[in-house]
N, C-alpha and C positions, 0 to 999 in steps of 0.2 A: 406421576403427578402428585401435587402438594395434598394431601387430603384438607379440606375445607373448616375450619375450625376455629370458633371463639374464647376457647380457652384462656389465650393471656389476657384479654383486655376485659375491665373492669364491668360489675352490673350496665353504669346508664351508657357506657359505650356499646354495649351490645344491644341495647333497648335502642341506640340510636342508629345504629348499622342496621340493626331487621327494618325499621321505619324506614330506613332509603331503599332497599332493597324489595320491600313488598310495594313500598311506591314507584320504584324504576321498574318494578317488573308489570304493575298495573296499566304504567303509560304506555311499556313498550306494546302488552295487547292491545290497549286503546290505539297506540299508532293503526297498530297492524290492521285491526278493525277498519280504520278511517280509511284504508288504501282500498278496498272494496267500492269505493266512492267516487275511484281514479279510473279517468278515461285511458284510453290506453295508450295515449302519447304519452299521458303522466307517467302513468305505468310504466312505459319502455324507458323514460327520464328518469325514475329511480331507480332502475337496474342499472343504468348507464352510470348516474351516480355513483352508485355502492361499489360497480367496479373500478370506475377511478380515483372513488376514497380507500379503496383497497390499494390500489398500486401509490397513491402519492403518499399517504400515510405512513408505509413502510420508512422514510425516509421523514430527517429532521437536520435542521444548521442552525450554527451558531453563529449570531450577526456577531462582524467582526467589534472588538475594541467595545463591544457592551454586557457579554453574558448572555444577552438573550436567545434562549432558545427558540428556533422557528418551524410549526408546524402546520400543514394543511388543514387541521381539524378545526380551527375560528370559520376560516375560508368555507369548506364543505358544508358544517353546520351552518350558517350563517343564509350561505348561499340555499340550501336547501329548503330554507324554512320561507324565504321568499317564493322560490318556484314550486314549491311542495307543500306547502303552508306547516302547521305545527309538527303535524305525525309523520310528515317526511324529517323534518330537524332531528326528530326525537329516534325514527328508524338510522337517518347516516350517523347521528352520534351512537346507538348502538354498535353498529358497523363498523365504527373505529374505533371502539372498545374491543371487540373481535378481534380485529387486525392487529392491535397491540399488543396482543397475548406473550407473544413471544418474545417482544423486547422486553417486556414489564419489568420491575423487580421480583427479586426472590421470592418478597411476601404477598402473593396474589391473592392479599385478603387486602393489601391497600389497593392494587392495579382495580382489582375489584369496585371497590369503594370512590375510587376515581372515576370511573366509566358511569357510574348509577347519580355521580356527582351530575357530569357533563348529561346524560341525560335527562334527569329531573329542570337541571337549568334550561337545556334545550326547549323542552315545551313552557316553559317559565317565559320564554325569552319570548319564545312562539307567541303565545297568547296577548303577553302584552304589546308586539308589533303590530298585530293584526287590531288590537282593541285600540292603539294610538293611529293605526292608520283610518278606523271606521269614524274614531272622534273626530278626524281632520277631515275627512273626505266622504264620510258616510260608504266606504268600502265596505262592504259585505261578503264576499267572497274567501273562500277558503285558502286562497292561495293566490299570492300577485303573477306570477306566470310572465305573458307574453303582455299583461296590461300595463296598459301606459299611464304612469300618474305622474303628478306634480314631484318632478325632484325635491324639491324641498322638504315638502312632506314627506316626503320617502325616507328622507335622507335624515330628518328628524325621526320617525320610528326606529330607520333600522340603529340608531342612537340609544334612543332607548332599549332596544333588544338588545344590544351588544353591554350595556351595562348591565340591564338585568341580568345577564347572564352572567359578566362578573362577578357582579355581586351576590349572586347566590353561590359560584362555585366557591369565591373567597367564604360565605360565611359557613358552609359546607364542612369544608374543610378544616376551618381553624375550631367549630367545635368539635370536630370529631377530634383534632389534636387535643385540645384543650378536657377532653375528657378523658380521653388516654394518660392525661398529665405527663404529660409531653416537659413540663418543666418550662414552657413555653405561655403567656400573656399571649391573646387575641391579636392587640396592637402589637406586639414583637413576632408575631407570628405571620398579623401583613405583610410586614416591615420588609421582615428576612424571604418570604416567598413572593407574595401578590401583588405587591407596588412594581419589582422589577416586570412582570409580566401583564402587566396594563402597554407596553408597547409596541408586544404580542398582539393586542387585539385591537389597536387602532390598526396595525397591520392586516390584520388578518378581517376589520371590516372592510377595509378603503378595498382591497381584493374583489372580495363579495361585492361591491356594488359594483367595479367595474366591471366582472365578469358577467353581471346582471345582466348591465346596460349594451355591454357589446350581445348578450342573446336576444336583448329587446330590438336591439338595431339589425341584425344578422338573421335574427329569427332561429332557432332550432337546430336549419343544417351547420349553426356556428359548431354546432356539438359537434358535427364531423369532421374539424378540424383539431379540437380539441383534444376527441378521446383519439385520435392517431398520434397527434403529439405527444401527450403524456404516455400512451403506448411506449413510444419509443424515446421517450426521456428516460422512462422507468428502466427499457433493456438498455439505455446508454448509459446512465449511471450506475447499473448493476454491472455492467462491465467494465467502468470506472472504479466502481470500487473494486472490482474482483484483480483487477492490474494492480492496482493500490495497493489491497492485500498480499499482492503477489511481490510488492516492490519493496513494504515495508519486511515482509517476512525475508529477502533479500538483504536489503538494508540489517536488519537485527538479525543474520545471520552472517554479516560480514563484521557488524559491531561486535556480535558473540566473539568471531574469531579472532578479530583484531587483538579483545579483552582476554581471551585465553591466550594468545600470542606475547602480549605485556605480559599476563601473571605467569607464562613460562619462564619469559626473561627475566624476570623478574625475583623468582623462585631460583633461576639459577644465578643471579647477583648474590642472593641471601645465601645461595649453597658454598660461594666462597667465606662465606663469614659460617660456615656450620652450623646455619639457621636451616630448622624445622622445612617442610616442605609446605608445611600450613598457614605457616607466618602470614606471607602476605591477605591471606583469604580470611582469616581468622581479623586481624586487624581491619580489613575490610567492612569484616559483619558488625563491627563494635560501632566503627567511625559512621557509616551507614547509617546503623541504629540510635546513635547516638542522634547525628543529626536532624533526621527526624523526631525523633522525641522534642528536640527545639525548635522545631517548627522550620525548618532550614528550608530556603528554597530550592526547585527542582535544578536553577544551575549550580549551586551550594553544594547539593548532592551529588552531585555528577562531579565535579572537583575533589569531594572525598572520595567517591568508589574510583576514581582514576589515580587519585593521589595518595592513598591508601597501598596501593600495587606498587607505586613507581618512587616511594617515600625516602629508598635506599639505592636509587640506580647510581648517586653520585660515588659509592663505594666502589666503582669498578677506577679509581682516583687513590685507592689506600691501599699500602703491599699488605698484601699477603701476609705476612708477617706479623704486621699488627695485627690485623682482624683477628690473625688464628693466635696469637700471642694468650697462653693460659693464665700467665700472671698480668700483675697491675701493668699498666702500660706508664712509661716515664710521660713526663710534661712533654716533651718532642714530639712525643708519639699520641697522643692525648691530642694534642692541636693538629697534627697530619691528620689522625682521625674526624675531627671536625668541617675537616675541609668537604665532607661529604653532600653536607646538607647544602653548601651554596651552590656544589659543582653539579648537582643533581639539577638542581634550578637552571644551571646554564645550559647543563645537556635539553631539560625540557624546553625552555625559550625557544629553538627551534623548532617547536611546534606547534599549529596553530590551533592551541585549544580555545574554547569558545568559553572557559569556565575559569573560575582561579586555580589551577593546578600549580601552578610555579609556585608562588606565592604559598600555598598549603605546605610543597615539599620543601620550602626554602626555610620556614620559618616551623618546622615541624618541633625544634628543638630548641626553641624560644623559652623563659620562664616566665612566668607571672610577675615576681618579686625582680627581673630586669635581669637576671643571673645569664641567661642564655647564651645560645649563638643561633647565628652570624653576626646580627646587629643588634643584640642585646636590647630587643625589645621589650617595652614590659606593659600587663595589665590588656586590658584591650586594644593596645596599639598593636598587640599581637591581630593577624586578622583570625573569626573565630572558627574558620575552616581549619586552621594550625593548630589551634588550642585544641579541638576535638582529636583531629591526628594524633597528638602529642599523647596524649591520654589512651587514649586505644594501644599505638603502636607501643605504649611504658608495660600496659600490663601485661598485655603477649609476652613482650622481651622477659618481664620477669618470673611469665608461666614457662618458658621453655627453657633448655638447657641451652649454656653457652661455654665458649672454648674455657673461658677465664672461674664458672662458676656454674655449678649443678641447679636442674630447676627448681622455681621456689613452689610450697603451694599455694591455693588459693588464698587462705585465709590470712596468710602472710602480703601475699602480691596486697590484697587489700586494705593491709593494713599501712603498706609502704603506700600507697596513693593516697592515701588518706592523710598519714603524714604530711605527704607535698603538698596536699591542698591549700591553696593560698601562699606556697612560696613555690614549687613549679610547673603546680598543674590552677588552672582555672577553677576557683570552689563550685561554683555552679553545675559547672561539665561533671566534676571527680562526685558531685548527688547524684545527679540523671545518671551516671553510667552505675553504679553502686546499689542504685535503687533496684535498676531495670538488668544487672547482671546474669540472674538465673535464666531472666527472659533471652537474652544476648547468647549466653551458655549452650539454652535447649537449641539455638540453632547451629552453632556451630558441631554439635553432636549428630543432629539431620542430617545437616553438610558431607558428616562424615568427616570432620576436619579436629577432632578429638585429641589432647595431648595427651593421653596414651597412647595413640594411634600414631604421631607426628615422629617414627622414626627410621622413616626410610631413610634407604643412604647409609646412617649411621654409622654404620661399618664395624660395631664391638668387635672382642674380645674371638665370638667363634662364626663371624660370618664370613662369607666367600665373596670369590671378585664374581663367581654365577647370579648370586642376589643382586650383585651392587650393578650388575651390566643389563638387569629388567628396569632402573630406574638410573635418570642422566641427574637425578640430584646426587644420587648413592657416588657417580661414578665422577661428577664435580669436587664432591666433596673429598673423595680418595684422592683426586688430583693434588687437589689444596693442601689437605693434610699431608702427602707428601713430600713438595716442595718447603711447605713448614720443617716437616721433621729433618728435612737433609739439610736447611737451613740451621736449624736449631743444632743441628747436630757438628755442622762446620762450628759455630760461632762457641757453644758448651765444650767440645773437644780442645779447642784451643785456648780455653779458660780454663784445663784441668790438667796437672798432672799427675794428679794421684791415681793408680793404678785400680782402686777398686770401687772405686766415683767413677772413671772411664769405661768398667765391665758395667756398673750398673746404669750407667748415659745407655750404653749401649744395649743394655737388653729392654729398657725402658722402650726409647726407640724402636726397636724392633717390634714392641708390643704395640705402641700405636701407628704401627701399618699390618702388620701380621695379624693374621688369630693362631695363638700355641696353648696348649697348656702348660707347658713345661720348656723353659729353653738354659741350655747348658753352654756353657762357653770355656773348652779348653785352650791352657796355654801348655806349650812342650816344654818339660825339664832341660836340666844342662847337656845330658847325654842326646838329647835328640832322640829318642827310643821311644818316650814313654810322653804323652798329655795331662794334665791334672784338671780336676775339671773345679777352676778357680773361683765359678760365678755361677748359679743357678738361680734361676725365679720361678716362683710357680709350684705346680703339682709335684709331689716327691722331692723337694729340696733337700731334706736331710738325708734323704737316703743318697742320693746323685754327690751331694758337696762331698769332695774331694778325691773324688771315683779318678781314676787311674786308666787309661786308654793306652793302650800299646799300635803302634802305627804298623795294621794291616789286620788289625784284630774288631773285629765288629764295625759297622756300618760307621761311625766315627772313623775309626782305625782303617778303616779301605778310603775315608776320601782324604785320611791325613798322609795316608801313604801314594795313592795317587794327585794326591792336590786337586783334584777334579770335584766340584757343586756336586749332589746326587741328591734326588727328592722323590724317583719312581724307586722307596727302598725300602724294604723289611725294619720299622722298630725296634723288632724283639731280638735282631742281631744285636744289639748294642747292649743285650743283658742277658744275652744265653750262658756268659761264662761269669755271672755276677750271680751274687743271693741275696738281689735286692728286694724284697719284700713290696711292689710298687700295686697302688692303692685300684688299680685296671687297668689292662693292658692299652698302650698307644695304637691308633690304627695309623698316623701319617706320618710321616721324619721326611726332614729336610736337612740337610748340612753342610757346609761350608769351609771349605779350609780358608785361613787366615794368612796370607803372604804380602809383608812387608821389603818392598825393594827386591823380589823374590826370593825371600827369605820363608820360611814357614817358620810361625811362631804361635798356632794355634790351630783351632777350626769351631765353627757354632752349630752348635747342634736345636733344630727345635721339634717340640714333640707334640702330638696332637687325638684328643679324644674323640672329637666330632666328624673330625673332616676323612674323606674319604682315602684323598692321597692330596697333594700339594699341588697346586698348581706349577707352569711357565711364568706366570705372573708374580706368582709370589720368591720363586727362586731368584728373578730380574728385580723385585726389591729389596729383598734378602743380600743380592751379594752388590746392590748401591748403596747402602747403608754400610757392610762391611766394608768394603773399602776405603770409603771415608774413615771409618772408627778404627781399623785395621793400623793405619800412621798410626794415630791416636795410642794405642796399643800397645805400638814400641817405645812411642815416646815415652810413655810410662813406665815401661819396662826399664827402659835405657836411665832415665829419672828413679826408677827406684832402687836400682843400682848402684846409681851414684852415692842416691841418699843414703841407701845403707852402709858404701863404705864413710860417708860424711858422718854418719851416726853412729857405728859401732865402732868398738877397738876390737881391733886387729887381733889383739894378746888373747882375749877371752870369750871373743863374739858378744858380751855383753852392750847394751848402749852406751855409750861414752857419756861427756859432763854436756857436751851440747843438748845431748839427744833429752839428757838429764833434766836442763832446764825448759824444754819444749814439757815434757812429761808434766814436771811440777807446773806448769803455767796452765795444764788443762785443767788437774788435779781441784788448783784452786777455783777456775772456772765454775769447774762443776759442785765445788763446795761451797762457792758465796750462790750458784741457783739452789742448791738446797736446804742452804744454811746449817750446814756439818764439818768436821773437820776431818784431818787424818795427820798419817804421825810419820816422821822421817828417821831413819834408822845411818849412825853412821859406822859403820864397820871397818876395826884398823887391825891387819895381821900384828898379832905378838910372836916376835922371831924371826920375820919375814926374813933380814939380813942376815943374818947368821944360817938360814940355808944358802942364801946366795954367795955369800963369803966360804962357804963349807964345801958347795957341790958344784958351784958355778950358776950362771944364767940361765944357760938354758933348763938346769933341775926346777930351777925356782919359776920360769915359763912354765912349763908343764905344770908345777901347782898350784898356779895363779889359776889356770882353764880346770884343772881338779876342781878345785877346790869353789870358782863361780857355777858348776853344777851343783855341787856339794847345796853351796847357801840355796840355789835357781830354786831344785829341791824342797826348802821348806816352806815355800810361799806360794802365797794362791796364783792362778793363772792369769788374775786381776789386779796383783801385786808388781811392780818393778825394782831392779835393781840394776845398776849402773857400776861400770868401776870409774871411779870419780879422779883418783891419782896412785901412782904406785901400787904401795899394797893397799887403798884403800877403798873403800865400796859405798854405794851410798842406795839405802832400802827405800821406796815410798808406799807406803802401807793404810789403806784406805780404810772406812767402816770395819775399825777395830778398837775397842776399850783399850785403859792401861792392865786390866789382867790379861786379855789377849797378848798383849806388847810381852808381856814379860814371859810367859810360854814360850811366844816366837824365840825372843831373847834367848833363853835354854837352849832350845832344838838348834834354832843356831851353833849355840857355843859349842855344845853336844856333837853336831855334827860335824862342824870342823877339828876339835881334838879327836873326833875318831877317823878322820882323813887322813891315809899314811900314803906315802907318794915311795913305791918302789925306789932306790938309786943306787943299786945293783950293788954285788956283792953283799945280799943279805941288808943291806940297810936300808933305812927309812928317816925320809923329811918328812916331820910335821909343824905344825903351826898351832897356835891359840889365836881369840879374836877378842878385841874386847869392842863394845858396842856401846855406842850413846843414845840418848834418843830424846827427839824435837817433835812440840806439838803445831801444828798451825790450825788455825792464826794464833792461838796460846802466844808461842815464844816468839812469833815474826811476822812479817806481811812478803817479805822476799825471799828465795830461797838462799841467798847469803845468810839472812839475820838466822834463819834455821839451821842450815847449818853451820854455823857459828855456837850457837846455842849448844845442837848437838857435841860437836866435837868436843866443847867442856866439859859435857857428861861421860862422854866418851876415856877423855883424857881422865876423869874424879872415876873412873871402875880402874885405869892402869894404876895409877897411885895406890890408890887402895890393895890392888893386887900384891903392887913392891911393896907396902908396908908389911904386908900378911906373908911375905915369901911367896905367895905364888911362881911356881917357875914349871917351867918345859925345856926338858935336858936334850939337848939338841948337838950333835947328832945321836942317834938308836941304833940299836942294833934291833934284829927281832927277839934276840933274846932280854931286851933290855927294858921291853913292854910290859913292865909289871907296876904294882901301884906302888911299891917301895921307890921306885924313882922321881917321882913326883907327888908333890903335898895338893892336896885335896882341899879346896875351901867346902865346906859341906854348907853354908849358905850362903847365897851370894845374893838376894832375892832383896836385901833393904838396897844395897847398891844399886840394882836394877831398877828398884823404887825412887830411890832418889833420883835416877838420870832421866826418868819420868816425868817426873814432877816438876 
């Protein structure tokens, strides 16, 4: 029980609270007193009373279409101060201050304050009936009873009693407000309470007199009619309500389920779209909260907490494909997307809600500034059950993750609403929600509906299909994602033929259906013998890239030799004969041989820290994925086959001039993004003919392939070189100065004059080179203009050479490799300089 206490309310309120209270409690002994006075019909007539103001009291209505609350306490009082005279009034209004207890409010220092009210009025009202009926009638008597008087009079006093009593409860009450500073004026304190409740007690006198008049006509045994009715009014209405109870806790437990049935459905529409499991709930507590704050009415409400849930049903109308689509979606797909908000509307139409629900979900994605859809409503013509929608369901979407974009956070979400304010959110709505956030926040945290919490289902990198099969959004969402990726993967596979875009499509994929650490993807060599392991992601990549598998040699090598899926397998087989240094040991392996047209031209290996051992389920997506990418695979294969023999010559395995001009077209690519250049080298054998005229074709074959390792040799392994025509070669040489160039230039020349090409019986073809060299963009924008440019510099080092003699005595013998055979330029470094420059 509440402990009893004045504490919050001010000095002259409490001076004015004891004043009612030592005076109600004064009247009630004087009542009490005066009953000692009562014959015992009287007697037995207030007992009779107090237990039928006990039982009708319990209960109160509200007249329809006016507010007014209706209770027996006018009645009871009223009636009892006529057949009881003052101190019967003053005892049944105690009586129903009693009985009130329990309904009261919270603060049982006003319920309090209300009963001491209604009694002090009580004898108030008392004294002055009985004083207006002694003026009229010379009445004397304590009490009208069973005495017959003049209606009129009568009906004149109990007139004035019924107002007296008004009006002291009315003034009662508004000072004790009015001293509490209430915030509240006397006259606005009638206004809003005692004026509506003056119709109360024309009711509740016209009662009391006829209940009077029928005990004056009927006499007393009327009461034995009476008190068995209201007996059994009181058990039928308490059985009334207790069905009542029983039918609305039916009712709001079949609404509950209905509501949890929608937000299931509902949860699993968003699960196609790899929304959150909280989405709709969370959107729910915003738009909810939102509306109330505007004062929205209770069918207002009821349209957002239903249209809140059901905001997205029309998406079961958009593939798959878009919803899960990671990138921008094209304009096509953008407008199929839209189609949601109006189809949702048509699905709802069919049901008969009593609230704007359609209209909320139809126009949820309406703007302010008229931008929107479906009907590009704008401003308030939007209705404002949409506008709140809109707002709620913007910020969620922007707190959570989605396929196309990682979640954002708070402080960002509210700065993008803030932005729309006024072009596609409502400025009004985007205050109240902004203001009342943290408030909106701390419940969705109670809820339990938390976006750090919001990621069931999810399905990362190391979870199982055991977690995702406890929750049907986990296991929607694995769905979806699925059908996605084997989509994605049809539509990307045959958008590529590049061979090492196809390995990593493919282990990409793989990673979002699977959980691996590590997954390795061998393709078989020429011999058929051996796999190389072409594509790795993940855990231990450098050490796995280019790891070598022999078919029947470790857990790879047993399913590439039986061609048979295996996932109940030892990991550590696959590196018992390796000394790969790996970061902890795998506990799970799955893998997969790769057979195109039943060809075997590889197998996928994937490896795993967490998981125990692989699933049935994960080997059944493992090997629908490969199959699809499996084509994929050869085609690549078969494609870069081609390419290479389209790209290389034959004579030297080097790139050829096509492959030439692919190269330089990157080259400069990548030199106008970072605005650099690089230098192109043209390399021309001096003597090339004169071995082939000396030793034949085929001698001068063999030192064409000599002699492109020879140059391959001095360049980095981010350098190219090409043979461009006959004997000559063509370098492109990136992030290198002109003193690099001219080093290079050396080692070049260096290396080639010490290239001696066997051609039996003791002799030897050699060669010289002389070399030009092109800057770009310096001398061109095309690789014509470069080398063009080149080959002059090229051609100004031979000249130069035949002026000076330079020569190479061709053919040697071994004993003819001495420096007296050939004249020596001992510098050659301004000429390299000039072809530079």
């Amino acid at each position: 029980m509440e402990k009893f206490s004045l504490l919050k309310y001010n000095l002259p309120t409490k001076i004015f609270y004891w004043l009612m209270l030592s005076g109600g409690l004064a009247l009630a002994a004087t009542a009490i007193y005066g009953t000692l006075s009562y014959s015992v019909t009287q007697f037995a007539v207030l007992l009779v009373a107090l237990f039928v103001s006990a039982l009708v009291n319990q209960h109160q209505f509200t007249v329809p279409r006016t507010g007014i609350l209706l209770t027996a306490k006018e009645l009871i009082i009223f009636w009892g101060i006529i057949w009881l005279g003052a101190a019967g009034g003053v005892l049944l209004a105690a009586g129903i201050t009693a009985v009130t207890y329990k309904s009261a409010p919270k603060d049982k220092k006003e319920w309090l304050f209300g009963g001491l009210t209604d009694l002090i009025a009580a004898f108030a009202a008392g004294k002055v009936f009985y004083f207006a009926l002694q003026s009229a009638t010379n009445f004397d008597e304590k009490a009208v009873g069973e005495n017959a008087l003049a209606a009129g009079w009568l009906l004149l006093a109990v007139a004035a009693m019924a107002f007296t009593h008004y009006l002291f409860s009315g003034l009662a009450a508004s000072v004790f407000s009015l001293l509490k500073k209430d915030e509240h004026s006397i006259a606005d304190f009638w206004k809003e309470n005692l004026l509506p409740s003056a119709g109360k007690y024309f009711i509740g006198i016209s009662a009391a007199v006829a209940l009077h008049f029928a005990f004056v006509g009927f006499g007393l045994a009327f009461g034995l009619v009476v008190l068995p009715m209201t007996i059994f009014g009181h058990l039928a209405y308490r059985l009334h309500i207790k069905r009542f109870e029983q039918k609305t806790r039916e009712i709001t437990e079949a609404s509950r389920i209905h509501l949890a049935t929608v937000e299931a459905l509902a949860t699993a529409i968003d699960a196609r779209d790899q929304v959150g499991v909280g989405h709709v709930r969370r959107t729910q507590i915003y738009a909810v909260g939102i509306g109330e704050l505007l004062g929205l009415s209770v069918c207002e409400l009821s349209a957002l907490n239903a249209g809140a849930l059901l905001h997205d049903i029309g998406k079961l109308a958009v593939p798959d494909h878009i919803l899960n689509k990671p990138g921008k979606l094209t304009p096509a797909e953008l407008e199929k997307a839209k189609i949601h908000a109006a189809v949702g509307a048509s699905i709802l139409e069919k049901v008969p809600f009593n609230n704007p629900v359609v209209p909320t979900v139809k126009h949820h994605h309406e703007n302010w500034d008229g931008s929107g859809y479906p009907d590009n409503l704008k401003g308030e013509d939007i209705p404002l059950t949409a506008r709140v929608l809109s707002v709620a369901d913007a910020y969620d979407t922007l707190r959570g993750a989605r396929p196309y974009r990682p979640a954002i956070s708070r402080d960002e979400a509210r700065r993008l609403l803030q932005n729309g304010a006024g072009k596609q959110f409502d400025p009004q709505i985007i205050d109240v929600f902004l203001r009342n956030l943290s408030k909106f926040e701390a419940e969705v945290e109670t809820q339990g509906l938390s976006y750090s919490l919001d990621t069931e289902g999810v399905g990362g990198l190391h979870s199982t299909f055991k977690d995702d099969a406890k929750s049907y959004v986990g296991q929607i969402k694995r769905a979806n994602r699925e059908v996605f990726t084997l989509y994605e993967l049809a539509r990307e596979f045959g958008s590529s033929l590049n061979l090492q875009e196809t390995l990593t499509l493919f282990a990409k994929k793989i990673g979002e259906l699977l959980p691996f650490n590590t997954c390795a993807i061998y393709l078989m060599d020429e011999s058929g013998e051996f796999a190389k392991a072409a594509y790795v992601q993940g855990e231990n990549k450098a050490a796995l890239k280019n790891k070598r598998v022999k078919a029947g040699e470790g857990a790879t090598g047993y399913v590439l030799l039986k061609r048979q899926p295996m996932s109940s397998i030892e990991p550590g087989l696959d590196f018992t004969h390796s000394n790969f240094d790996l970061s902890q040991d795998y506990k799970a392996m799955a893998s997969l041989p790769l057979l195109a047209d039943e060809k075997l031209i590889g197998a996928v290996s994937i490896y795993s820290y967490e998981l125990e051992n692989y699933e049935e389920e994960h080997l059944r997506l493992l090997e629908t994925v490969s199959r699809i990418a499996t084509d994929a695979i050869a085609m690549s294969l078969q494609h870069a086959e081609s390419e290479s023999r389209a790209l290389t010559d034959p004579m030297t395995d080097l790139p050829n001039a096509r492959s030439l001009q692919m190269q330089f077209e990157k080259e400069t690519a990548r030199a106008g993004r970072g605005g650099t250049n690089f230098q192109l080298l043209m390399l021309d054998l001096d003597g090339f003919k004169a071995v082939n005229d000396t030793f034949g074709h085929k001698a001068g074959d063999k030192l064409l392939k000599g002699l492109a390792k020879v140059m391959t040799a001095q360049l980095r392994d981010y350098d190219f070189l090409a043979r461009y025509a006959g004997d000559e070669f063509v370098a492109i040489v990136p992030e290198t100065d002109a003193e690099g160039i001219r080093e290079l230039c050396q080692r070049i020349e260096k290396a080639v004059d010490e290239f001696a090409l066997p051609v039996g019986e003791g002799r030897y073809a050699r060669v010289g080179v002389s070399i030009g060299v092109g800057c770009y963009p310096n001398h061109g924008n095309t690789l014509d203009q470069i080398i063009i440019h080149a080959d002059k510099a090229m051609y100004a080092v031979k000249a130069h050479r035949k002026q000076n003699h330079l020569t190479k005595m061709l053919p040697l013998t071994a004993g003819d490799l001495t420096a007296e055979n050939f004249i020596v330029e001992l510098d050659e470094s301004h000429i390299i300089s000039a072809a530079i420059n």
